[in-house]
mmCIF file of the N, C-alpha and C atoms, coordinates in Angstrom:
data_MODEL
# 
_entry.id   MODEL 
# 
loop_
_atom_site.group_PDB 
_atom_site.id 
_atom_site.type_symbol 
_atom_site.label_atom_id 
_atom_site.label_alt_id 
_atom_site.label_comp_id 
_atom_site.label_asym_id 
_atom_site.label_entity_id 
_atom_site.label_seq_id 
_atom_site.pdbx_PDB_ins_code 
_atom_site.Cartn_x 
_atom_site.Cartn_y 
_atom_site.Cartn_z 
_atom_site.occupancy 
_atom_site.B_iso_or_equiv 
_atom_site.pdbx_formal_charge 
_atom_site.auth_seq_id 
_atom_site.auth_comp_id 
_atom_site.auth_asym_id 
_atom_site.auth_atom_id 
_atom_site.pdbx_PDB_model_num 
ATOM 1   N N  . UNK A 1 1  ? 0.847   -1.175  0.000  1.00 0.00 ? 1  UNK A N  1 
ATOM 2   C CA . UNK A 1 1  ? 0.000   0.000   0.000  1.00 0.00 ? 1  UNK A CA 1 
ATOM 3   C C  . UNK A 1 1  ? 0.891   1.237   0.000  1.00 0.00 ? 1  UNK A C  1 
ATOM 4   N N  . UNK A 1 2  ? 0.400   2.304   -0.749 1.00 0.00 ? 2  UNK A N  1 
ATOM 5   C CA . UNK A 1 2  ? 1.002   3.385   -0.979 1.00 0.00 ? 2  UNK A CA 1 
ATOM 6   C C  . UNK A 1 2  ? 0.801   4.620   0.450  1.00 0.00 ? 2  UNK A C  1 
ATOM 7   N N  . UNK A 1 3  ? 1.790   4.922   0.894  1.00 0.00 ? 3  UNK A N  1 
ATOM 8   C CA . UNK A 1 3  ? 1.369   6.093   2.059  1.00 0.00 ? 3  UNK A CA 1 
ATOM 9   C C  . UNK A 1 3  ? 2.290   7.210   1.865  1.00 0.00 ? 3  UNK A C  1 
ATOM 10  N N  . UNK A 1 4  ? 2.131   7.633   1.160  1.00 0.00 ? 4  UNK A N  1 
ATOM 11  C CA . UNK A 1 4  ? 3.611   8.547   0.427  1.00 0.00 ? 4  UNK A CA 1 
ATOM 12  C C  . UNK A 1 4  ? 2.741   10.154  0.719  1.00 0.00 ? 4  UNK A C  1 
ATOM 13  N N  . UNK A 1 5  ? 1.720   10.056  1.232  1.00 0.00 ? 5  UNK A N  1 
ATOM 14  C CA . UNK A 1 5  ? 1.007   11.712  1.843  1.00 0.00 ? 5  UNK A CA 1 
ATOM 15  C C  . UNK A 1 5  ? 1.114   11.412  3.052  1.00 0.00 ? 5  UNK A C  1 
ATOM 16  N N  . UNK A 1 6  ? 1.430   10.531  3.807  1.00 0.00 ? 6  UNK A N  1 
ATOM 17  C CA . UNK A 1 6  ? 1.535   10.534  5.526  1.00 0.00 ? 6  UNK A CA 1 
ATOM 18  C C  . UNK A 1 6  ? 2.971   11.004  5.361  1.00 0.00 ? 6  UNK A C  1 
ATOM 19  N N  . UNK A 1 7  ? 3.060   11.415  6.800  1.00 0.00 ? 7  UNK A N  1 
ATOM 20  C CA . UNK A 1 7  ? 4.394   12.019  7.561  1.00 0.00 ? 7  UNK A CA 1 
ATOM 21  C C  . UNK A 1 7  ? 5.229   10.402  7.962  1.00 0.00 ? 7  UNK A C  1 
ATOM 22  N N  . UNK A 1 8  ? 6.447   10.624  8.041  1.00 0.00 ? 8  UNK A N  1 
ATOM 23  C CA . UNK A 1 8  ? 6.999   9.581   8.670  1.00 0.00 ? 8  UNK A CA 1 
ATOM 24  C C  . UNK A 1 8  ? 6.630   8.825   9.477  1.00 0.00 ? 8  UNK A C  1 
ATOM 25  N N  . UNK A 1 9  ? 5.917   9.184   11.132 1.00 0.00 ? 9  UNK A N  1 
ATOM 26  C CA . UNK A 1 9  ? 5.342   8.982   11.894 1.00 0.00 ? 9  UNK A CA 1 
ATOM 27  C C  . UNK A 1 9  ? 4.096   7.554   11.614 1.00 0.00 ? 9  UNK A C  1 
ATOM 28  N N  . UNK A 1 10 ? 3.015   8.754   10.636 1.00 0.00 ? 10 UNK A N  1 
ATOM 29  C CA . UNK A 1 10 ? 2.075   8.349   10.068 1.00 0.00 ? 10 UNK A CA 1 
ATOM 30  C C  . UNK A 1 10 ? 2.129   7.352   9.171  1.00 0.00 ? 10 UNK A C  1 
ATOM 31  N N  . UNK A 1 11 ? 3.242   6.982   8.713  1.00 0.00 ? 11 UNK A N  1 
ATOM 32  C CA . UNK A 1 11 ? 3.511   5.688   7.558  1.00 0.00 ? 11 UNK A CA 1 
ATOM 33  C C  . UNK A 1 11 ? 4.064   4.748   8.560  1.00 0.00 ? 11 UNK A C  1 
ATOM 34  N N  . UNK A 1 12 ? 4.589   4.524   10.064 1.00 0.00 ? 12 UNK A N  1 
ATOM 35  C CA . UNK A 1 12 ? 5.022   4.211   10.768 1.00 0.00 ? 12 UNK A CA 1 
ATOM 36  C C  . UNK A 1 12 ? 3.811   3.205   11.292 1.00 0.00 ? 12 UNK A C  1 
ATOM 37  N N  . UNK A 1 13 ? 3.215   4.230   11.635 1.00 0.00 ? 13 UNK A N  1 
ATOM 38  C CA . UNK A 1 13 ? 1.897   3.503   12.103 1.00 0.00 ? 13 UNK A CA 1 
ATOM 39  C C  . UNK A 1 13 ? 1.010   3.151   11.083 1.00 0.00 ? 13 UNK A C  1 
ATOM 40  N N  . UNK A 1 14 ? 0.740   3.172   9.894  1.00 0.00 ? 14 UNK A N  1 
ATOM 41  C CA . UNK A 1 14 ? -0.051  2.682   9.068  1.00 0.00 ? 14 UNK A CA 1 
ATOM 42  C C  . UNK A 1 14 ? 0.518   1.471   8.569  1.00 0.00 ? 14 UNK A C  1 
ATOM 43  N N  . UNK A 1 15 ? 1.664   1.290   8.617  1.00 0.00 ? 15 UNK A N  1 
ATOM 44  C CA . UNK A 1 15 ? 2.150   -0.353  8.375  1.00 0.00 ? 15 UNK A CA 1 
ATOM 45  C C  . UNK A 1 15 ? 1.819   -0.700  9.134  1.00 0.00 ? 15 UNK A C  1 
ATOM 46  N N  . UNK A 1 16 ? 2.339   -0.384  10.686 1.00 0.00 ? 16 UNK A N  1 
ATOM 47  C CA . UNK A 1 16 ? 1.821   -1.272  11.605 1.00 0.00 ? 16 UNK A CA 1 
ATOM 48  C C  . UNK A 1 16 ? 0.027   -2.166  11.419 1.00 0.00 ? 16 UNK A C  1 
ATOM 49  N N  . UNK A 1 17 ? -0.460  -0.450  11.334 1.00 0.00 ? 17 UNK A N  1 
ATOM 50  C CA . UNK A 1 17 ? -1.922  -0.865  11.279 1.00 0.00 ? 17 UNK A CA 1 
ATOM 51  C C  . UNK A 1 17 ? -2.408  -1.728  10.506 1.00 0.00 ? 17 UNK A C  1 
ATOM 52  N N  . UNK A 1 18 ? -1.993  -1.717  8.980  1.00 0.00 ? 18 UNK A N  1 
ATOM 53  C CA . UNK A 1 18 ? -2.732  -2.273  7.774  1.00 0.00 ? 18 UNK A CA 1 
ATOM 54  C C  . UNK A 1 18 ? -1.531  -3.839  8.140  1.00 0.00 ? 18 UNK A C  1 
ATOM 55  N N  . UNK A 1 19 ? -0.419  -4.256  8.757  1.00 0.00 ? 19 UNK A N  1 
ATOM 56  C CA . UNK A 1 19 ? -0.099  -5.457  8.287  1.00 0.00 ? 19 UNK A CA 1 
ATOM 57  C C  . UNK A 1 19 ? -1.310  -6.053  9.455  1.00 0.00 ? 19 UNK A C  1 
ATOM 58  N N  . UNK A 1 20 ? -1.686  -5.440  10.823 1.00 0.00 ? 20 UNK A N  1 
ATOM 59  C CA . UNK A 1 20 ? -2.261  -6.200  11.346 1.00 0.00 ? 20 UNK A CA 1 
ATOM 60  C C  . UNK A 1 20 ? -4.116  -6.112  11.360 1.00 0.00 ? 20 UNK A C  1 
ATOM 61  N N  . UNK A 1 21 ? -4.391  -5.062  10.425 1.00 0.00 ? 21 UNK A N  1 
ATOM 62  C CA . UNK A 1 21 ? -5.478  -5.694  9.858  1.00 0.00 ? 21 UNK A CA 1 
ATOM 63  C C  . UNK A 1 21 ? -5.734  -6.524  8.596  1.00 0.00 ? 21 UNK A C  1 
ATOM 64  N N  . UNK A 1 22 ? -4.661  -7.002  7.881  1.00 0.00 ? 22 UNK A N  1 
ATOM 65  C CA . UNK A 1 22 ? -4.541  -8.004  7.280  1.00 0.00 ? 22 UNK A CA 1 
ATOM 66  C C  . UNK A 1 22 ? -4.594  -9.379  7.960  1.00 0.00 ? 22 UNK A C  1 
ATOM 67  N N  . UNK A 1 23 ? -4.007  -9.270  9.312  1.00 0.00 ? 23 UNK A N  1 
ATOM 68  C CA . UNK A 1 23 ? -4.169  -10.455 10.373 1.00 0.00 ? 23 UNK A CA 1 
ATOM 69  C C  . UNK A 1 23 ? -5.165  -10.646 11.066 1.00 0.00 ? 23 UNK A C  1 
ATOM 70  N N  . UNK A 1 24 ? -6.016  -9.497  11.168 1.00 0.00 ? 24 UNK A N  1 
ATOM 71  C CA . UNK A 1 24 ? -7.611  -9.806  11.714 1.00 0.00 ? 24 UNK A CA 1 
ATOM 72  C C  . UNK A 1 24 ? -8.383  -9.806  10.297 1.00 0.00 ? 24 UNK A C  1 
ATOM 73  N N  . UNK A 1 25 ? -8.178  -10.513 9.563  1.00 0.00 ? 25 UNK A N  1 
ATOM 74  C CA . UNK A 1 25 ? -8.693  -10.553 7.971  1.00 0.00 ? 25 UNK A CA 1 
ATOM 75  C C  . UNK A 1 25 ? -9.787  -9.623  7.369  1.00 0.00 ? 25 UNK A C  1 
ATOM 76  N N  . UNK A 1 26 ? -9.180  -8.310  7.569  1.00 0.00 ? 26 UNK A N  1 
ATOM 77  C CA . UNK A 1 26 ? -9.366  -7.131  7.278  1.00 0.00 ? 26 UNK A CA 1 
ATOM 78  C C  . UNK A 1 26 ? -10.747 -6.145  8.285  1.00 0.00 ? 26 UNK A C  1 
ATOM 79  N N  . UNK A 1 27 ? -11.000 -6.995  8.828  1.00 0.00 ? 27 UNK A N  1 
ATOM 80  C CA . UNK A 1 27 ? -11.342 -6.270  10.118 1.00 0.00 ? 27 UNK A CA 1 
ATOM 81  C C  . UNK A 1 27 ? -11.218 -5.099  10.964 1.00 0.00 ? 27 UNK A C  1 
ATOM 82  N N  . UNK A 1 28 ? -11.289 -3.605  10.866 1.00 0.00 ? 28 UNK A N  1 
ATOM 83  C CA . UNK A 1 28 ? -10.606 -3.045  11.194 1.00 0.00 ? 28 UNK A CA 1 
ATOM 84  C C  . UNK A 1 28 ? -11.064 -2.456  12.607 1.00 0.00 ? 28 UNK A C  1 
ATOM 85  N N  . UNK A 1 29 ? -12.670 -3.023  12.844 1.00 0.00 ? 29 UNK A N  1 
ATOM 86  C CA . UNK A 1 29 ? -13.185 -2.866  14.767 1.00 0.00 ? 29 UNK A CA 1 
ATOM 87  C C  . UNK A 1 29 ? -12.039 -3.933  15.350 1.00 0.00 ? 29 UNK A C  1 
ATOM 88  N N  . UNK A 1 30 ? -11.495 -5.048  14.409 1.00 0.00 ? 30 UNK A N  1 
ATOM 89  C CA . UNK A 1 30 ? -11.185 -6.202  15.572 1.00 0.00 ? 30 UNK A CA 1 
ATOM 90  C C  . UNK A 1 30 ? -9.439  -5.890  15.733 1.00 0.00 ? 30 UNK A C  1 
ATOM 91  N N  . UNK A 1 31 ? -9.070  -5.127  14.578 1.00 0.00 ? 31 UNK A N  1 
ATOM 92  C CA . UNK A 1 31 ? -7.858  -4.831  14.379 1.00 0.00 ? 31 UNK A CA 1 
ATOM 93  C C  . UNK A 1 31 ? -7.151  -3.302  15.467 1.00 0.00 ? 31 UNK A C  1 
ATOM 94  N N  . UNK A 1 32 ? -7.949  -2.697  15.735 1.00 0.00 ? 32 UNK A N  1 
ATOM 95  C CA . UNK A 1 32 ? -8.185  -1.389  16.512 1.00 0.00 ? 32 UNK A CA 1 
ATOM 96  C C  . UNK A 1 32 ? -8.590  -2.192  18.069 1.00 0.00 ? 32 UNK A C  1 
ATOM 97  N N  . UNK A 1 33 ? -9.778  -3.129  18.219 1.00 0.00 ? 33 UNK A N  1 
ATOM 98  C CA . UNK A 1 33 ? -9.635  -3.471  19.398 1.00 0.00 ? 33 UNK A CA 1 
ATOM 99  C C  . UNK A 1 33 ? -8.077  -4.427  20.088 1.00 0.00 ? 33 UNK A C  1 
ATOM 100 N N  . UNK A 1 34 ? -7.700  -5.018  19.252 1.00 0.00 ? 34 UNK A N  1 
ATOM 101 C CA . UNK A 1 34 ? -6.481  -5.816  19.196 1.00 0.00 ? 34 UNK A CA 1 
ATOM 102 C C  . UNK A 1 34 ? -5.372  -4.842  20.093 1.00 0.00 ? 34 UNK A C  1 
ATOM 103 N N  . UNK A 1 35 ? -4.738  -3.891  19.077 1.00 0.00 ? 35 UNK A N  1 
ATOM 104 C CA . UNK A 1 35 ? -3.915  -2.869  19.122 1.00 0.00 ? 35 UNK A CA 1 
ATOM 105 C C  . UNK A 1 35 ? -4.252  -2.592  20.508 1.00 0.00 ? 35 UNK A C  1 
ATOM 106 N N  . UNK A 1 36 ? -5.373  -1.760  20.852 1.00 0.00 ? 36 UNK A N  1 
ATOM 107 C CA . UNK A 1 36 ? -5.722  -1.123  22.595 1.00 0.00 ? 36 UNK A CA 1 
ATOM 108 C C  . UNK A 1 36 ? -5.499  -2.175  23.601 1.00 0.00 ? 36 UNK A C  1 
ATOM 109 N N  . UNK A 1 37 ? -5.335  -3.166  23.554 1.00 0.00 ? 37 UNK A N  1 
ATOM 110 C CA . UNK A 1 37 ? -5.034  -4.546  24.039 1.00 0.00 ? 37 UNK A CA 1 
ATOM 111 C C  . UNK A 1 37 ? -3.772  -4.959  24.477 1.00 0.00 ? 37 UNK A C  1 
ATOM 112 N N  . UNK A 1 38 ? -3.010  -4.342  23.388 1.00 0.00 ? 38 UNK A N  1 
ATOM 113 C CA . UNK A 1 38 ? -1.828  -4.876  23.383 1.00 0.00 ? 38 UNK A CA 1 
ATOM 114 C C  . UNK A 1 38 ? -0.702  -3.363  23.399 1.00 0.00 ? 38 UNK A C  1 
ATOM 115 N N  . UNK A 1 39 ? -1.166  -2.674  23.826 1.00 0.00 ? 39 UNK A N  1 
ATOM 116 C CA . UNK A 1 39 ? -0.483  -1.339  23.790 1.00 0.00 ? 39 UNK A CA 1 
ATOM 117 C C  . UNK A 1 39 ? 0.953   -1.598  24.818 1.00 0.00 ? 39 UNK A C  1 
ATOM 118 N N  . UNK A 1 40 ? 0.999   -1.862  26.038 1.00 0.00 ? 40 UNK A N  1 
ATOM 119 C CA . UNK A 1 40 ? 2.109   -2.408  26.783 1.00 0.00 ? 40 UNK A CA 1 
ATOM 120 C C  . UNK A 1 40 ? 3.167   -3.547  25.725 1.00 0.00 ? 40 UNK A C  1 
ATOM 121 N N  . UNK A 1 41 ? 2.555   -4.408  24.989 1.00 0.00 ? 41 UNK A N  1 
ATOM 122 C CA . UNK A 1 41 ? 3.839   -5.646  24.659 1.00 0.00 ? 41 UNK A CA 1 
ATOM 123 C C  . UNK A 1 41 ? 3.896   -4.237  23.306 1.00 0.00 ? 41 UNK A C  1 
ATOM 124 N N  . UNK A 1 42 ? 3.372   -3.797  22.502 1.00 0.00 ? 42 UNK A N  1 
ATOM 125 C CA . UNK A 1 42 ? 3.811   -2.282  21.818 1.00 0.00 ? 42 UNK A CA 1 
ATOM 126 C C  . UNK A 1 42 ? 5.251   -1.877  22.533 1.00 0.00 ? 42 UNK A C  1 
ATOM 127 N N  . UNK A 1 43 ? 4.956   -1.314  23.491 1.00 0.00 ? 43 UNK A N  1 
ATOM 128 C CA . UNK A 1 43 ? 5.763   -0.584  24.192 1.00 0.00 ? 43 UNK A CA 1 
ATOM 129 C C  . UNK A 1 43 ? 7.131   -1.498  24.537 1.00 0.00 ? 43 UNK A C  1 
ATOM 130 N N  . UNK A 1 44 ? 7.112   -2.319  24.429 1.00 0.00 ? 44 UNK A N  1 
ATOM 131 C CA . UNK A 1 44 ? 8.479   -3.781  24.614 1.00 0.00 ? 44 UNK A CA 1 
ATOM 132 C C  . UNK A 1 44 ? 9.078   -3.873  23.516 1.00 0.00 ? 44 UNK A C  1 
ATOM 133 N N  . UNK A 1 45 ? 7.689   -4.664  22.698 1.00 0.00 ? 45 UNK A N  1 
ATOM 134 C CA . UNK A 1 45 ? 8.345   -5.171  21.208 1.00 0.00 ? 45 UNK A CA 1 
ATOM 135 C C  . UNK A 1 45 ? 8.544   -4.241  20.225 1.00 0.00 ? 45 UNK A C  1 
ATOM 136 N N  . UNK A 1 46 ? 7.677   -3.343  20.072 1.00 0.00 ? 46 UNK A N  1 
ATOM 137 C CA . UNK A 1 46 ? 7.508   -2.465  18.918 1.00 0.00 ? 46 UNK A CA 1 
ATOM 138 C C  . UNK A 1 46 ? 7.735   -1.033  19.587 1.00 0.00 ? 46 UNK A C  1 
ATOM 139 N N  . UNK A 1 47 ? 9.174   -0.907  19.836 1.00 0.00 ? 47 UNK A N  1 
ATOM 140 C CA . UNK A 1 47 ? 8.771   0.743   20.369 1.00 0.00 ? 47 UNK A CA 1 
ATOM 141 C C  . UNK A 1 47 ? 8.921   2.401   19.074 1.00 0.00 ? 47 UNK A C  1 
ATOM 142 N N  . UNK A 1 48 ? 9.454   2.060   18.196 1.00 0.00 ? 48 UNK A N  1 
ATOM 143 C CA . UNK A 1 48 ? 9.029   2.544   16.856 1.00 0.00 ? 48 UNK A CA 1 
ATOM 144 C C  . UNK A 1 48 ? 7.471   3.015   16.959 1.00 0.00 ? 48 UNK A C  1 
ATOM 145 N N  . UNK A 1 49 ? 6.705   1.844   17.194 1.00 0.00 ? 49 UNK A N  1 
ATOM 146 C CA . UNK A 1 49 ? 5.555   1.810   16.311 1.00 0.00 ? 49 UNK A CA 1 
ATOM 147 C C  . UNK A 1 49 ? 4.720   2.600   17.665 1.00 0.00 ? 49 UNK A C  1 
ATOM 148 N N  . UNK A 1 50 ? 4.886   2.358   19.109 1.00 0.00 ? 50 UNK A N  1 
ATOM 149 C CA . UNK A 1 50 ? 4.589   2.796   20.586 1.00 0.00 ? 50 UNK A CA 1 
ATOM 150 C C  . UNK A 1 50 ? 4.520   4.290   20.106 1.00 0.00 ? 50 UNK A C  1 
ATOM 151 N N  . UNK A 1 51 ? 6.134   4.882   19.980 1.00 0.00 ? 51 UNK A N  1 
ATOM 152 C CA . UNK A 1 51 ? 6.227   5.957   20.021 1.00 0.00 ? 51 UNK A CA 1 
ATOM 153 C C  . UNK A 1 51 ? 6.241   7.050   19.353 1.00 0.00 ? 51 UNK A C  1 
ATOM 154 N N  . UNK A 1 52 ? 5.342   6.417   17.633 1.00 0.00 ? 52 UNK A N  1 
ATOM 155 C CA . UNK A 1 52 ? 5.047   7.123   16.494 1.00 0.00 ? 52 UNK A CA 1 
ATOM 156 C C  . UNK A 1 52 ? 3.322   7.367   16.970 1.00 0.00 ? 52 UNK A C  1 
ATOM 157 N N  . UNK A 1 53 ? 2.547   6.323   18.141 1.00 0.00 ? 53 UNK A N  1 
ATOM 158 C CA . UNK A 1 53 ? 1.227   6.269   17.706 1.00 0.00 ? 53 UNK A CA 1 
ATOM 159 C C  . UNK A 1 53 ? 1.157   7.404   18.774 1.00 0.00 ? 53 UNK A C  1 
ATOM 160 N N  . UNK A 1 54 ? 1.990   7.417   20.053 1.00 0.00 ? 54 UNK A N  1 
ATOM 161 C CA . UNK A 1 54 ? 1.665   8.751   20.942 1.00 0.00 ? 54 UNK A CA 1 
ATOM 162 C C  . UNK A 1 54 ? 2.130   9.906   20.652 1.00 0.00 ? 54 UNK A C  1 
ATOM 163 N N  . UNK A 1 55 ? 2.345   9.933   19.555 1.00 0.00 ? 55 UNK A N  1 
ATOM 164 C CA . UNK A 1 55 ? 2.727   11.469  18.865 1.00 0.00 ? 55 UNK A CA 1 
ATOM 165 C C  . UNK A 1 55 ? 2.006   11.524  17.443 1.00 0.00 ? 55 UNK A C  1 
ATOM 166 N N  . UNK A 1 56 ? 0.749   11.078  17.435 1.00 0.00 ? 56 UNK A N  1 
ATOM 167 C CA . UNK A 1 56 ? -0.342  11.405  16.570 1.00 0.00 ? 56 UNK A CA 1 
ATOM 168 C C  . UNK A 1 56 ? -1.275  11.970  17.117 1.00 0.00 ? 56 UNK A C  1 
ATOM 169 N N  . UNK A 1 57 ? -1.914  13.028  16.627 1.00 0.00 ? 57 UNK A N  1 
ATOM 170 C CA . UNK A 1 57 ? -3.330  13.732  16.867 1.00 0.00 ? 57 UNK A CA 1 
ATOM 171 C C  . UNK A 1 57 ? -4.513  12.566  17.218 1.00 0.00 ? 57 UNK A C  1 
ATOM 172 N N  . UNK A 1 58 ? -5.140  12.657  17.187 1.00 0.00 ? 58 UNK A N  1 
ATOM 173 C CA . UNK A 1 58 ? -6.631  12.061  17.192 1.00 0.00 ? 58 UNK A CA 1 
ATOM 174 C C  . UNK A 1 58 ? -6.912  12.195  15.449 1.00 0.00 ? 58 UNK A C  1 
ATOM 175 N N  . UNK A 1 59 ? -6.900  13.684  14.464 1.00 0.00 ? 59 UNK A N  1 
ATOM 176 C CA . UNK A 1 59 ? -6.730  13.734  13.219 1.00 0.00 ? 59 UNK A CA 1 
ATOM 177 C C  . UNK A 1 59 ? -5.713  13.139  12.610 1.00 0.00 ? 59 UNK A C  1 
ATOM 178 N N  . UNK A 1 60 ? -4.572  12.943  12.603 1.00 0.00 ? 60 UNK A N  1 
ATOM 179 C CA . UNK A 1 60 ? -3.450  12.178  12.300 1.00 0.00 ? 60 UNK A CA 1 
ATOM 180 C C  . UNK A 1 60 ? -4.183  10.882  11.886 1.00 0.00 ? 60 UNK A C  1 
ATOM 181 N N  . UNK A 1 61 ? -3.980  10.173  13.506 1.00 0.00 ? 61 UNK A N  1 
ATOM 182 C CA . UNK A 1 61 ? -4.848  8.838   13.267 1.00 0.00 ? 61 UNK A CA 1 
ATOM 183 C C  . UNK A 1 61 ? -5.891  8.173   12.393 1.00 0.00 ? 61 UNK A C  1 
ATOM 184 N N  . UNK A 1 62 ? -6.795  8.984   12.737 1.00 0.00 ? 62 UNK A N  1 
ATOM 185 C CA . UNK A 1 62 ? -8.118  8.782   11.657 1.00 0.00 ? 62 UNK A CA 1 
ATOM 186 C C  . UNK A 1 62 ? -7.676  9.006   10.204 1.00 0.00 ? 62 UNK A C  1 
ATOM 187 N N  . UNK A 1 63 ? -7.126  9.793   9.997  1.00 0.00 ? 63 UNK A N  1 
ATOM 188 C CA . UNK A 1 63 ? -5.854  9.799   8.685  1.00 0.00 ? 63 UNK A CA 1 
ATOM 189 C C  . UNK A 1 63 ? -5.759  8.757   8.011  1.00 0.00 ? 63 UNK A C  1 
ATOM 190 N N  . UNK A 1 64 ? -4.586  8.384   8.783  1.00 0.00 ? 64 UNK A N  1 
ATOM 191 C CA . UNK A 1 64 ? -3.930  6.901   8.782  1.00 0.00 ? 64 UNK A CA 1 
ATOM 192 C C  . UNK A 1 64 ? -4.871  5.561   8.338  1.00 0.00 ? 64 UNK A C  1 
ATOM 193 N N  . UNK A 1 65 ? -6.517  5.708   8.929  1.00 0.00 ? 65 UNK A N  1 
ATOM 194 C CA . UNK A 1 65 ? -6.929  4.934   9.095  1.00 0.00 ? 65 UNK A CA 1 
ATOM 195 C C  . UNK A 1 65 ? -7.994  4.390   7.585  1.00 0.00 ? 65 UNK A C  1 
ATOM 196 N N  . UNK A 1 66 ? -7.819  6.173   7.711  1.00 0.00 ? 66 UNK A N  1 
ATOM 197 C CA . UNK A 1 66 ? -8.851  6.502   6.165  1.00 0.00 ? 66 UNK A CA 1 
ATOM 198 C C  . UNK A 1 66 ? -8.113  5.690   5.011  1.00 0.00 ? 66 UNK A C  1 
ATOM 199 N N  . UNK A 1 67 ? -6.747  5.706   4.873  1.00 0.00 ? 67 UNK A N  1 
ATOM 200 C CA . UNK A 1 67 ? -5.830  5.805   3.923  1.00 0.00 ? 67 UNK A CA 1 
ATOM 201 C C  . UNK A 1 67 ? -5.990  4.341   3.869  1.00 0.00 ? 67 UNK A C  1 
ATOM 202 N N  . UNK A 1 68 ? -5.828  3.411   4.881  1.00 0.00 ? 68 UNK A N  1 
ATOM 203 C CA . UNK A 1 68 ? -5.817  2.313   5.209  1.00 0.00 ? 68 UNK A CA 1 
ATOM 204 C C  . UNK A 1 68 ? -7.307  1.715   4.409  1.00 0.00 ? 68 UNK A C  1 
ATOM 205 N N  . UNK A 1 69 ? -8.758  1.816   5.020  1.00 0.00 ? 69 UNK A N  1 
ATOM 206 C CA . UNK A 1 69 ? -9.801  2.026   4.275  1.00 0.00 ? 69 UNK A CA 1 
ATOM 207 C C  . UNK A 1 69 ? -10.512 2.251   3.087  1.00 0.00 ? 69 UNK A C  1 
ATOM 208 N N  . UNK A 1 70 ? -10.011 3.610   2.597  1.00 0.00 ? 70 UNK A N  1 
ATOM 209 C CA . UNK A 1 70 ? -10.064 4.045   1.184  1.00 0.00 ? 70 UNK A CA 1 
ATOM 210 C C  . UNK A 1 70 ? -10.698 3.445   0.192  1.00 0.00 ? 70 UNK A C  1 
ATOM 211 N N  . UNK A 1 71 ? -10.028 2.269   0.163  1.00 0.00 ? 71 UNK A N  1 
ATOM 212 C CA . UNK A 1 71 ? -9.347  1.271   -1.229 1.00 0.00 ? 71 UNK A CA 1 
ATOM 213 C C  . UNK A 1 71 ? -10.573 0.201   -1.411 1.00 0.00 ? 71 UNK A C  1 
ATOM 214 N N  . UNK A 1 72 ? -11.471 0.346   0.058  1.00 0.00 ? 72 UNK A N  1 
ATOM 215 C CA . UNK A 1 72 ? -12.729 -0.413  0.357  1.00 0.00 ? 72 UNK A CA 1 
ATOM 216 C C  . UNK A 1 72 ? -13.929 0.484   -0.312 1.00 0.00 ? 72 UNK A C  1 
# 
């Protein structure tokens, strides 16, 4: 997927997002509930991805999410 209008940050977290709503088989309530779930092993395993999502807006995000979406 193309994210070449997000900010660094924002392409940061949209991989994150879109490889793991590819893993909730495109799901994106179960893929978003997942993530809020797992925000601590984030913060271990993935701190890239931790510390790109707490330096997004609330607009940022939904962004991200649209971009992700779109294509539906």
């Amino acid at each position: 997927m193309n994210f070449k209008n997000l900010t660094s940050e924002e392409r940061i977290v949209a991989n994150f997002i879109n490889e793991s709503f590819e893993e909730h088989n495109q799901n994106m309530i179960s893929t978003i509930v997942w993530i809020n779930n797992h925000v601590n092993h984030l913060a271990s395993q993935r701190p890239d991805v931790h510390r790109a999502m707490n330096n997004l807006t609330s607009k940022q995000f939904n962004r991200v999410i649209a971009e992700i979406l779109l294509p539906f």
